[in-house]
Every structure is written in structure tokens, then in C-alpha cells.
N, C-alpha and C positions, 0 to 999 in steps of 0.2 A: 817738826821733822827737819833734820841738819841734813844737806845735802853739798855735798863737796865736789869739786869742779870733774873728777873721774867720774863721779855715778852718775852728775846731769848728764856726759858724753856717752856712760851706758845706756842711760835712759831714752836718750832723745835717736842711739841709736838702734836704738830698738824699735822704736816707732819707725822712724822713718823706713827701717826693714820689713816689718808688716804693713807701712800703706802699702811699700812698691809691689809686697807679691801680691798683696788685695786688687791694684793696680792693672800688675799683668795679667789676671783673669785667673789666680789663684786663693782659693777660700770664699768667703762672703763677696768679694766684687764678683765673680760669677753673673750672680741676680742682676745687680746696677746695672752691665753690661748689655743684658738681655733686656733690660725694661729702654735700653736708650731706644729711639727711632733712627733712622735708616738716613743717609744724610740726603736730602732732595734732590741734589745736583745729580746723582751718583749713577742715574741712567740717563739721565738728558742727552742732548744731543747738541755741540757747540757749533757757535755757529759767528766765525769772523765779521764784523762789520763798520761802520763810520756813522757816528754820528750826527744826525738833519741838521742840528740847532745854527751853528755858527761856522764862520770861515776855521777855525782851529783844527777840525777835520779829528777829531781824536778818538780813537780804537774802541767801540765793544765788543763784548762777544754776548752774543742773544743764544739762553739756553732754552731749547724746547724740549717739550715730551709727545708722546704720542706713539703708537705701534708701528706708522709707517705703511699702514694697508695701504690699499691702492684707492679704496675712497675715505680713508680716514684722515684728517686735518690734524696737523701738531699743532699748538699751540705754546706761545711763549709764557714761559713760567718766571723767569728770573732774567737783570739785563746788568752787567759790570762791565768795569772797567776792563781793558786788554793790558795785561802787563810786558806784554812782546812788544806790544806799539810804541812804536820813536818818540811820536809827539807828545802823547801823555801818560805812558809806561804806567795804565792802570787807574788812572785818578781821573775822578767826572769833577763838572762843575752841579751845581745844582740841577739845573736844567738834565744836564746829562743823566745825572740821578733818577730824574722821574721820568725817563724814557718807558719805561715800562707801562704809566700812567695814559700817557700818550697812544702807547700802541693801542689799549687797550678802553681807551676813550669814548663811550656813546656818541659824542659828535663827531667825532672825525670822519673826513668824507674821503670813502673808499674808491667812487666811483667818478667818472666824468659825470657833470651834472649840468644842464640847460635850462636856463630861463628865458622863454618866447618874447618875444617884443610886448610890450602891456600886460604881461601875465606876473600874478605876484609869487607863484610859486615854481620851487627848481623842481626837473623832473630827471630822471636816471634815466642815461642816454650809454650809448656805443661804447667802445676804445674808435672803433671805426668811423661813427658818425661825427664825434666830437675830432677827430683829427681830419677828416676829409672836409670839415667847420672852416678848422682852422687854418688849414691849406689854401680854402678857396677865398677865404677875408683876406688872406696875406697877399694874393695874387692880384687880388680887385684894387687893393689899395696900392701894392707897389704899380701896377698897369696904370693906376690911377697920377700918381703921385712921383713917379719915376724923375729924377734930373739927370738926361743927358749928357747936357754942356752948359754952365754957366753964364752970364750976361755977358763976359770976354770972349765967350765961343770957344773955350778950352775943354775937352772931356772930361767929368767928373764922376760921372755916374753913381750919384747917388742916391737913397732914399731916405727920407729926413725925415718919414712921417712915422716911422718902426722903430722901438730900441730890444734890444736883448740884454736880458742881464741870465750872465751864466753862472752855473754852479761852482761853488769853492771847494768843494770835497771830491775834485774829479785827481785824475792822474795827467799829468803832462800832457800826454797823447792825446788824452781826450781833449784835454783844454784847446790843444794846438787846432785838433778838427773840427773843433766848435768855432773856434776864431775864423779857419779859413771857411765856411761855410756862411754864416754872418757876415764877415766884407764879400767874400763872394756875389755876395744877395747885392749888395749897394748899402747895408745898415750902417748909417753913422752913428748912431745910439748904440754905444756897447759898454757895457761893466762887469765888474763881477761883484757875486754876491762878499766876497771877503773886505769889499772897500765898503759895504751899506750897513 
């Protein structure tokens, strides 16, 4: 069969004319269309957030499903990158990638948990008793441990026995009132999690 440079251009544009209406949802693509599935995201529900892992602070958005009853739990189904976001306009590093994994982790501890003095196992304690803990250690120890004034008899008011290391993924503001509330206290120990 000879075929000349006009019949291939008829040819091929003939085809390409019956995929596109097969395409649009005219003739035989009809079926293809109806057999596809529903795309998963397409009722979720979005949901802006930052990333735990590292000081980079970089954007996901966590999509969940779920009816929204009033005793029904949503749960997250799918976790990407944020394309809105400054610092990583959509793109995870690995770690970030398996955010999902993470959330979704048999070990991960949900709860405040206590382990007794001599006891070998942790037991599921408060929000309230694990914080009113930790209230009362900080207070024994700085009572304990407080520096007035130095060997030169100068004020310094310290406590040297406490460090705070703060979050990387706060905003300004937050930062600013974690800072003034840590010297406040007397803590010389301060860092943040983005220098560790």
C-alpha cells in the first residue's frame, strides 16, 4: 500500500477526530467514562497545616473524610504538599511524605502518660494531672534551685537548673511570648528547636 504525504494527513486526521469525540463522552467512550471511579479527594474536607518534622516549617494540607455528625470522628485519608505555601510551594521531603504514616502509627502516643517511681510500665494519666506534674516539679525545683545574686552581690536572678527548647514552626508572636515567659521564669537554658 503507497501512501502519500496528503492521505497520511487525512488519515491520521481522522483518527485523531474520533478519539477527541470518543473523548468527550461521545460514542463508545460513553462506557470508559462510567467504568472510571470517583476521584477520592473530591468530598474531603481540606485542611491547612505545618509540618512536625524539622525547623523548615513547610505547608500541608490533611484531607479528611467523614459525615461531620456530631459523634462521628473524620478521619485523615490523604496528606500533600500546600502549593499556597511560601516556604515549600507543595513539595515534602521524604519524611514529610510519610506524614500520613505517622499519623496513623500504632505506636504513637496520643495521650499524656506516667511512669511511677520503680514501676516498669507507663500508665494513661490526665491532660490535667500530667500538667498540674509539671507545674509543681518546675516550682520545687526553681524554689529549690533559684539564683538571686551572684558571688559579687549583683542581681541575676537566675535559674540554671531548667532549659526550654521551643518550637520552630510557631509564628513570630508566638515565639516572642514563649521567649518573654521563659526569661521571665529566670531560665538560662533556651533554644530553639531549628538550631537542634
Amino acid at each position: 500500500m503507497t501512501l502519500s504525504r496528503r492521505g497520511f494527513f487525512r488519515l491520521t486526521g481522522t483518527g485523531l477526530a474520533g478519539s477527541s469525540l470518543a473523548a468527550l463522552g461521545f460514542g463508545a467512550g460513553e462506557a470508559v467514562a462510567a467504568s472510571v471511579r470517583p476521584f477520592k479527594l473530591a468530598r474531603a474536607t481540606e485542611t491547612r497545616n505545618t509540618c512536625p518534622y524539622c525547623s523548615v516549617s513547610c505547608g500541608v494540607i490533611l484531607y479528611t473524610q467523614g459525615d461531620r455528625a456530631k459523634n462521628a470522628k473524620s478521619e485523615i485519608i490523604h496528606v500533600e504538599g500546600d502549593p499556597d505555601h511560601p516556604v515549600n510551594r507543595g513539595t515534602l521531603c521524604p519524611k514529610g511524605a510519610s506524614l500520613l504514616d505517622f499519623i496513623k502509627s500504632p505506636t504513637r502516643v496520643k495521650y499524656p502518660m506516667h511512669r511511677t517511681a520503680g514501676s516498669r510500665e507507663w500508665k494513661r494519666v490526665s491532660w490535667e494531672f500530667a500538667l498540674d506534674r509539671i507545674s509543681k516539679l518546675m516550682k520545687e525545683d526553681r524554689d529549690k534551685n533559684f539564683v538571686a545574686k551572684n558571688s559579687d552581690g549583683v542581681t541575676v536572678n537566675r535559674w540554671p537548673t531548667v532549659g526550654f527548647l521551643a518550637a520552630s514552626a510557631t509564628s513570630n508572636e508566638t515565639a516572642f511570648m514563649t521567649y518573654k515567659v521563659v526569661r521571665s521564669s529566670g531560665m538560662v537554658v533556651f533554644d530553639n528547636q531549628a538550631r537542634v
